[in-house]
N, C-alpha and C positions, 0 to 999 in steps of 0.2 A: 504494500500500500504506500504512496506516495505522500511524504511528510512535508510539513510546513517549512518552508528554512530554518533553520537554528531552534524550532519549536519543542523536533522531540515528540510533535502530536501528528497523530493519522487523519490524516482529511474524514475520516468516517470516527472520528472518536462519539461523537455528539449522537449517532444513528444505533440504535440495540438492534445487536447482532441476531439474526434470525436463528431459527433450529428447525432443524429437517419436521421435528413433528409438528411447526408451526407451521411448514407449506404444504402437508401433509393435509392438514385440518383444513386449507385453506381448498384441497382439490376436490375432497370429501365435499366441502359447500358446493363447489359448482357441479360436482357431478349430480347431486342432488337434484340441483334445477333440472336436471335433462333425463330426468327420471330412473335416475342409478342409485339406488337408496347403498352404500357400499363405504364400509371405514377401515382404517390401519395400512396395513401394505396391502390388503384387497383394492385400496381406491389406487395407488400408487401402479398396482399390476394394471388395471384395466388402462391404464395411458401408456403401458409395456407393447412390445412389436416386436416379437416373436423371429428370429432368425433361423435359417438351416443349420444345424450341426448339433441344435438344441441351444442355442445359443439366444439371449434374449438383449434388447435394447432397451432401456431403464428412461424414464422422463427427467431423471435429475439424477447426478454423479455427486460425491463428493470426495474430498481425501480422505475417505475415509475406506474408498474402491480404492487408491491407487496400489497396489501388488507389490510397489517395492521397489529399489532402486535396479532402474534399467542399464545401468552404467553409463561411462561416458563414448560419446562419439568416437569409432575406432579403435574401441578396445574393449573386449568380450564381456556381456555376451552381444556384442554387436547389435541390441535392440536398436538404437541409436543411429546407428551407421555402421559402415564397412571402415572410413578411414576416416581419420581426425576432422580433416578438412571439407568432408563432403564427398559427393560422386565425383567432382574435378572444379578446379576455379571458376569455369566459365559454363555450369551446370552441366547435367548429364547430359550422356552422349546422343547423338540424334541419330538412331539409325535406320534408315530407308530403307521399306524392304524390294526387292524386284525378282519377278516369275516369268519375265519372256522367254521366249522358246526362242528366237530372234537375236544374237550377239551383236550385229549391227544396231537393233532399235532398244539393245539394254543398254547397248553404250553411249547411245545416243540421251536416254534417262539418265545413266550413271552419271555423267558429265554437269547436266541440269542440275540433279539435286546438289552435288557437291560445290557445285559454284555458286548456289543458293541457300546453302545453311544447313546442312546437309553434313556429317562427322564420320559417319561409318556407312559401309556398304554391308547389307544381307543378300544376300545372293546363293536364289535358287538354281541348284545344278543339275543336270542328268534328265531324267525323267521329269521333275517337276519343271524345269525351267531352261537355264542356256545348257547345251549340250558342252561335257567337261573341253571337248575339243575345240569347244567357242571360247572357251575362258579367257584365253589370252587378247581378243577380239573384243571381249564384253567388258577388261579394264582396261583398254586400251587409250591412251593417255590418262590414266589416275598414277599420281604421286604413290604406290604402294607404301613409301615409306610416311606418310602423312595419313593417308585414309584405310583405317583396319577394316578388314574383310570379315567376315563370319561367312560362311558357309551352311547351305542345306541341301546334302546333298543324297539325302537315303541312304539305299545300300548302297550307294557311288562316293563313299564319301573315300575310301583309298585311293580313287586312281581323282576325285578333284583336287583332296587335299594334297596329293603329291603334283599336280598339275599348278596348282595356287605355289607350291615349295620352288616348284623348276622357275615359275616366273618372277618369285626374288630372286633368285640367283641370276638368271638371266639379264633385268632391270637393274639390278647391282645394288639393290638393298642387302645393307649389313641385318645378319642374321641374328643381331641385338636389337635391330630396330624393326623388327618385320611385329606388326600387333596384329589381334582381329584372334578367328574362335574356326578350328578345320570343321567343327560339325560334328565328328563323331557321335552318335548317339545309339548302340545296339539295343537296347533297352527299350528307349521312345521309339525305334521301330519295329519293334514286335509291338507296343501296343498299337500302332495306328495299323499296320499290314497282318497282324497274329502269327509272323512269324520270326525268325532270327536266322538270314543265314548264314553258314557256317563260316567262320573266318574270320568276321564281321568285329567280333570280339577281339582277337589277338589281334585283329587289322590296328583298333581303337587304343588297346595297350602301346602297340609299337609305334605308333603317332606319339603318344601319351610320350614314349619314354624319349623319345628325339627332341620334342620340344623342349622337354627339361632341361635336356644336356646342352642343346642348343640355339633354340630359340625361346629365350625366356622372357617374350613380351607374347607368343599363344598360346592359347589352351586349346587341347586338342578333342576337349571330349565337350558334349551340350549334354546339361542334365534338362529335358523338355518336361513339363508339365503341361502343356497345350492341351495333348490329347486327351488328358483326364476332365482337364477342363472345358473342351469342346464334345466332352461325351456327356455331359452336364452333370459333370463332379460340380460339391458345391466347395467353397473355399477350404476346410478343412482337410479335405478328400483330396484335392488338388497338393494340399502342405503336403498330408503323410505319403502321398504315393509321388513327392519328389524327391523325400528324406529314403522314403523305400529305393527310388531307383541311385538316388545318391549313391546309398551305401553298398551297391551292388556294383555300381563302377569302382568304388574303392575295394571291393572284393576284386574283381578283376586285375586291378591296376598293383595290388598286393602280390596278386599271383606273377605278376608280369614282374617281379622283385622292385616296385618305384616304393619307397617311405613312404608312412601317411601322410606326413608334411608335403614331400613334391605330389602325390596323388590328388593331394586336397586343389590344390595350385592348378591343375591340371583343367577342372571342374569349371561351368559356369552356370549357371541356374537359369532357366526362361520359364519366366510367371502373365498370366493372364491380367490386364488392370480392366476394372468394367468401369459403368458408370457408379456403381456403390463406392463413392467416395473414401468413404469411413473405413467398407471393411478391406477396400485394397490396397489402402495406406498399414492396416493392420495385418493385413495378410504379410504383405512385405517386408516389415519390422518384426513377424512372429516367423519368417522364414529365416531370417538373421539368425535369431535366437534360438533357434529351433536347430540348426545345421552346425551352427557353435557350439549347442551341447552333441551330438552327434561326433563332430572333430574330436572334441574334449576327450568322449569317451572311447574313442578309438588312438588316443597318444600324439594328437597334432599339435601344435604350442601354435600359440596368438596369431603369428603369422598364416598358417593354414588354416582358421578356422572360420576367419571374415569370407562370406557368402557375396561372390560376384552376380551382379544380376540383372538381366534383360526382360526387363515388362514388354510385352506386348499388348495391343489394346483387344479386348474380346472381340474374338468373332462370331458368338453364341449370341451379342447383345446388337449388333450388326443386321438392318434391316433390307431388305430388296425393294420393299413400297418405298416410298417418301424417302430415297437414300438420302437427302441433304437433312433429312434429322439428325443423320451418323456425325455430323461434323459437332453437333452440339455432344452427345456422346461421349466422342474420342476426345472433347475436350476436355470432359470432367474427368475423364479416363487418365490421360496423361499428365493430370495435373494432379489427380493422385500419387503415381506413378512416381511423378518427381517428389513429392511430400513424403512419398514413403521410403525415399531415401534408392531409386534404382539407378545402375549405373550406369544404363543404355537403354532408349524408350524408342519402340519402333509403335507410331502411328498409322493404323493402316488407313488406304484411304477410303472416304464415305463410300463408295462406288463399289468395296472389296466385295460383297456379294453379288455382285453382278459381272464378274469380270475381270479381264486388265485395267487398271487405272489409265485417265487417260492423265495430260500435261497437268489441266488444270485439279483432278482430286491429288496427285501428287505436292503439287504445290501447296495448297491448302496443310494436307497433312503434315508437311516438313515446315510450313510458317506457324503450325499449332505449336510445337513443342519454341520455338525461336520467340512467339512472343511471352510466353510463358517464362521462359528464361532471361529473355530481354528488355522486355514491356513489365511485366511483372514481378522478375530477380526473384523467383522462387530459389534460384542456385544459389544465391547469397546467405540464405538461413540451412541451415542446418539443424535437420529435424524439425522441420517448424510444429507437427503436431508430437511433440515431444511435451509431456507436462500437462496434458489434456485427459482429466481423470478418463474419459468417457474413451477415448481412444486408447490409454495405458491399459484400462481393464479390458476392452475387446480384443487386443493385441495376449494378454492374457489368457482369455477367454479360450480365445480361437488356437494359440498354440497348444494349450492343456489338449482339446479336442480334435487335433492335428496328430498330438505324440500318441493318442489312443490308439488312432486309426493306424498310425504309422506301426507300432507294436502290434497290433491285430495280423497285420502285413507278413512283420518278420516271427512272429507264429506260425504263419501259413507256409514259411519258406523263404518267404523273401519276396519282393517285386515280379520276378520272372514268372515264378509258379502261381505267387497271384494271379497273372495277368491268363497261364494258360489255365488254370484248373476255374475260372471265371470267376473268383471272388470279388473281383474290383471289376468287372463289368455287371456282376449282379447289384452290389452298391452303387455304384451309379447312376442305373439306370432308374432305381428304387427311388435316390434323389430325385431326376429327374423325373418322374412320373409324378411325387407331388408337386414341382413344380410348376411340370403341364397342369397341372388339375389349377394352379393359381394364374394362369395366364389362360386359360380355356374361359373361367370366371372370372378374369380384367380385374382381378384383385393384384394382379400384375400387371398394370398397363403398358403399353405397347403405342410411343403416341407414333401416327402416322400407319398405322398398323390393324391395332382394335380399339385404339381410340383415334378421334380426330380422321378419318382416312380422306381422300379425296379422290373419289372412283373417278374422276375426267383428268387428272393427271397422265402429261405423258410419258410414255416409258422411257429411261434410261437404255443406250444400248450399249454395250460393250464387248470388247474382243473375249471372248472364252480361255480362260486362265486353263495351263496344263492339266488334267487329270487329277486330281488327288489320289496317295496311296488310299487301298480299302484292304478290306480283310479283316480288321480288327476292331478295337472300339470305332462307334457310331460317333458321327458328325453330327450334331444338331444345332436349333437354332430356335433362338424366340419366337417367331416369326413363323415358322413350320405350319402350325397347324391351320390360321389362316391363310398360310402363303396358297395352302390347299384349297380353299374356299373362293378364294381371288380370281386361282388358275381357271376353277370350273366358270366361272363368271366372264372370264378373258374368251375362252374358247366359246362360250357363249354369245357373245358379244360378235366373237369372229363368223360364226356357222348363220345367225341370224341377221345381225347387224342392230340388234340393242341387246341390252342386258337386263338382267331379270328384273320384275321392279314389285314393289311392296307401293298399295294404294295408302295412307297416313288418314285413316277417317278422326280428324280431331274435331272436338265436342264442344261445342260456348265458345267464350271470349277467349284470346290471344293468355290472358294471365291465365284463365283455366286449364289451357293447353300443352302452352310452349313446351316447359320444362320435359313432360313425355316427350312431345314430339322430337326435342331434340335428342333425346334419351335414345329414342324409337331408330331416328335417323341412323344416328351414330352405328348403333348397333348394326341394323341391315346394310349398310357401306361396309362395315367390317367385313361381313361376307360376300362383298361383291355386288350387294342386291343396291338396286339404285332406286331410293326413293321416292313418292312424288305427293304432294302435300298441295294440289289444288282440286278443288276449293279450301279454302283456310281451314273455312267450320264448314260440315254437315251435320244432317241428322236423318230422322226416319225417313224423312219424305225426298230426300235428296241424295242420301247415299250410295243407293244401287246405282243413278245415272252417272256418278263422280266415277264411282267404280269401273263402270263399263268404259269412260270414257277416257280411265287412267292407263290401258292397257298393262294393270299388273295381273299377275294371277292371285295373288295372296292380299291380306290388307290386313290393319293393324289398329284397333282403338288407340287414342291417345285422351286422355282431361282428366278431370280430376275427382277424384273418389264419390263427391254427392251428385255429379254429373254421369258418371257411371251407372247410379244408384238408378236414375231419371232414365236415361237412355242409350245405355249401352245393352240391354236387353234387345231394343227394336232395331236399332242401327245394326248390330251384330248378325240379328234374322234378315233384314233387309240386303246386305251383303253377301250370306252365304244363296239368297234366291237370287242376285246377280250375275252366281259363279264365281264367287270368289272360293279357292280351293280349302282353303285355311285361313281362320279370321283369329289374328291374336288379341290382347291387350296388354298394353303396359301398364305397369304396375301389380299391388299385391292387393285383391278385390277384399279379402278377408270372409266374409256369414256372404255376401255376395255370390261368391265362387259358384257356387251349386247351382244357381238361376241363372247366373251367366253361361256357365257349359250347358245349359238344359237350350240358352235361346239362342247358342250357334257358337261362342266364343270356345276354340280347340286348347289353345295354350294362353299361358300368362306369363311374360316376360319383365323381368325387372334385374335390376342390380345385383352380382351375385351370382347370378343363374348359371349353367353354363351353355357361353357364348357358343362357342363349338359344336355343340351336340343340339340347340337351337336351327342355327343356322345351315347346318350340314342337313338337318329334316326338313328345312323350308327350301332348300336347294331342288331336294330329293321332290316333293309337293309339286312343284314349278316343271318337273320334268326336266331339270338342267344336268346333261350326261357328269358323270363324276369322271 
């Protein structure tokens, strides 16, 4: 608290100090007004919000959550940071990723980004991206001794990583100064293909043990967590099956005779950042901590036990409707990312689930993390949510329930046997299905998606990104289960030349109405169905003709519950004797319900519901092919 000069007093001396059971009592009162008769930590639970992992978000923190000393910045257990100073002086590193098949039109990117603020190249090889025998083609005028490389390159990653080795040598970069990350990863490719082949392992040790001896600005091996996370692991699932596959490259890398110290060294981490602020600044400070006790207890000293780290932004939270939402997204995403202390943030761009990027989502992408760092000097603090009760205890939180999962793991075996005997694709998936279940019910919104969509938007087109590996964990995405509902509405749209439409029969005045209506709206645009809302109001005697003349098959009461009461009986009858296939109503009718289905009304639609299994039956009604 900030004192008076030479006083000695707290600008708040004069103000009595509040006590938790005084804001307690005080929540108790307004929950009261809103018909929550509820006291103690019962009133305090009800303003709680519920996380994946079991994990729970509290309305008020105090010191009294903080866990305990996190220690200091670059020096274990690394909550804080990897190194004293930060990710680097001039913030973390910005690394662009790039997937062309094309060595000419990557290097024609390559070039762009790094003369635009742009720090590190990702570079997909082989299969996903430029073919290993373009590499030299696809950095073709890059500094290698300036701009480090990471590589991805599957099961190719022996003959790129020694392709990326020949071309410092060649360029005549000294082999103290060569940075960047070969890729290796055997581990992260069995999970994404379901297999390991043979070699792949020893390949990864013996990269492992050359860069030690000689070029000790790379690491040779990627510890991914992507695929955990793009199988819609939730954050904890994502920690322990990184800590899992960690510790199995260090099994490896033991056996290949490297120290746990140079082993450790070897290692770099790739984490997911979403738009959950909170817990991907926590995720990534409980990944610190989490791999430091890990090192600790495998005999690495301080130097080996700081967790290097490349966020990426989700591609799970990454939409195909309304891609220019993503920018807002990957904003909050990488600005996490940077808070949570990563040492490399690749931005993908808005456009990523549609495609190649073209000039302009590149751009965009590589100027998000530049103003962040430049406009903003998030690199200038260090740790900034450091000392944030509410962030100490989620960081907390979520690693307790990371090392569970992670221990569950090396029970099972280990990572490997996890991955084939399916224990970590049966959690997962488990995850994700409640998931689905809260985004089917828009208790997870989706703006641009299932909320807010805009059916007359034109499409983005884009060049078709390489293949992705399959075989193994499932790809998914927020977005899926409408993107499904959308497609059958597109192909509808194409076979006939309109789209399906939902009639809006709304009841009285504009204030009686609106609110359904928009409700109504919303909803049927989620799935593709285009709504149509003229005449304003109807009623008995005008309905059928509004109907006929809306050309939808389905319609929809909207107004307000004593209007309901009045006329949604005749209105209802009057539209199903128009042909309308299915007559819903918004909202929750209550003692109504029963005279309503008796005079025509099939379903009742409200908040909550779920969207999906709605919409997919009113598709189905409509006669629109699946």
């Amino acid at each position: 608290m900030t004192l008076l000069p030479d006083s000695g007093l707290s600008l708040a001396a004069e103000f009595p100090e509040p006590t938790h059971d005084q804001w307690q009592g005080l929540v108790e009162g307004v929950l009261r007004k809103s018909g929550r008769d509820v006291s103690g930590t019962a009133a305090e639970d009800a303003l709680s919000t519920a996380l994946e992992d079991g994990l729970t978000t509290r309305p008020l923190y105090t010191a009294a959550d903080d866990p305990g000393d996190g220690g200091l910045p670059g020096f274990a257990p690394f909550t804080r940071g990897g190194t004293p100073g930060g990710p680097a002086p001039g913030g973390w590193d910005v690394r662009q990723r790039h997937a062309r098949t094309d060595p000419a039109r990557t290097n024609e990117a390559v070039l762009d980004d790094l003369a635009n603020g742009t720090t590190s190249l990702w570079l997909a090889v082989g299969r996903s991206g430029v073919p290993v025998t373009g590499l030299a083609d696809a950095v073709d005028g890059v500094y290698l001794d300036l701009a480090p490389v990471a590589l991805d390159a599957g099961d190719e990653f022996p003959e790129a990583a020694a392709e990326l080795l020949r071309l410092y040598d060649e360029r005549g970069v000294p082999r103290g100064e060569a940075r960047g990350t070969l890729g290796a990863d055997p581990v992260g490719l069995l999970a994404r293909t379901g297999h390991e082949a043979p070699g792949l392992k020893d390949a990864a040790a013996e990269l492992a043990g050359l860069c030690h001896r000689e070029y000790p600005g790379l690491r040779a091996l990627v510890v991914d967590a992507l695929p955990y996370h793009e199988a819609g692991g939730s954050a904890a699932q994502e920690l322990g099956c990184s800590l899992a596959a960690g510790v199995a490259a260090l099994r490896d890398l033991d056996a290949a005779g490297l120290s746990v110290e140079a082993a450790c060294g070897q290692l770099e981490f790739r984490y997911a950042a979403t738009a959950d602020q909170f817990l991907t600044i926590a995720k990534l400070r409980a990944a610190r901590r989490l791999w430091a006790r890990v090192a600790e207890v495998c005999g690495a000293g301080p130097a080996g036990a700081a967790q290097r780290q490349h966020a990426v932004t989700s591609s799970v939270m990454m939409t195909r409707r309304d891609p220019w939402v993503n920018m807002l997204r990957t904003t909050v995403a990488s600005l996490a990312a940077g808070v949570g202390g990563a040492d490399s943030v690749t931005v993908l761009p808005f456009d990523h689930g549609l495609g190649l990027p073209d000039a302009f989502a590149r751009r965009i992408a590589r100027n998000t993390s530049t103003i962040l760092i430049e406009e903003s000097h998030l690199g200038r603090v260090i740790d900034p949510a450091g000392g944030s009760w509410y962030v100490e205890r989620l960081t907390d939180d979520l690693a307790h329930a990371a090392w569970a999962w992670f221990q569950e793991i090396e029970r099972a075996g280990g990572q490997r046997a996890a991955l084939r005997d399916g224990l970590v694709a049966e959690r997962l998936a488990a995850t994700w299905a409640a998931r689905s279940e809260k985004l089917a019910r828009r208790r997870e919104p989706v703006t641009g998606v299932s909320e807010f969509p805009h059916l007359a938007e034109a499409p983005v087109v884009r060049d078709a990104s390489p293949p992705a590996a399959t075989g193994g964990l499932p790809t998914v995405h927020r977005d899926d289960a409408f993107e499904t509902l959308r497609s059958r509405s597109d192909a509808h749209l194409a076979s006939t030349g309109a789209r399906p439409r939902v009639f809006l029969a709304a009841l009285g005045t504009a204030a009686a109405h609106t609110a359904r209506v928009t409700f109504a709206s919303n909803l049927f645009q989620s799935g593709g169905v285009e709504p149509v809302h003229d005449p304003v109001t109807v009623d008995a005697a005008t309905a059928a003709d509004a109907f006929e003349r809306s050309g939808a098959a389905i319609a929809c009461l909207c107004s307000s519950d004593p209007l309901y009461a009045e006329q949604a009986g005749d209105v209802a009858a009057a539209l199903k004797s128009a042909g309308a296939t299915r007559v819903y109503l918004a909202g929750r009718p209550g003692e109504l319900r029963e005279s309503l289905t008796r005079a025509g009304v099939d379903e009742f639609v409200a908040a909550g519901g779920d969207a999906v299994a709605q919409l997919t039956s009113a598709l189905d009604h409509m006669g629109v092919a699946p």
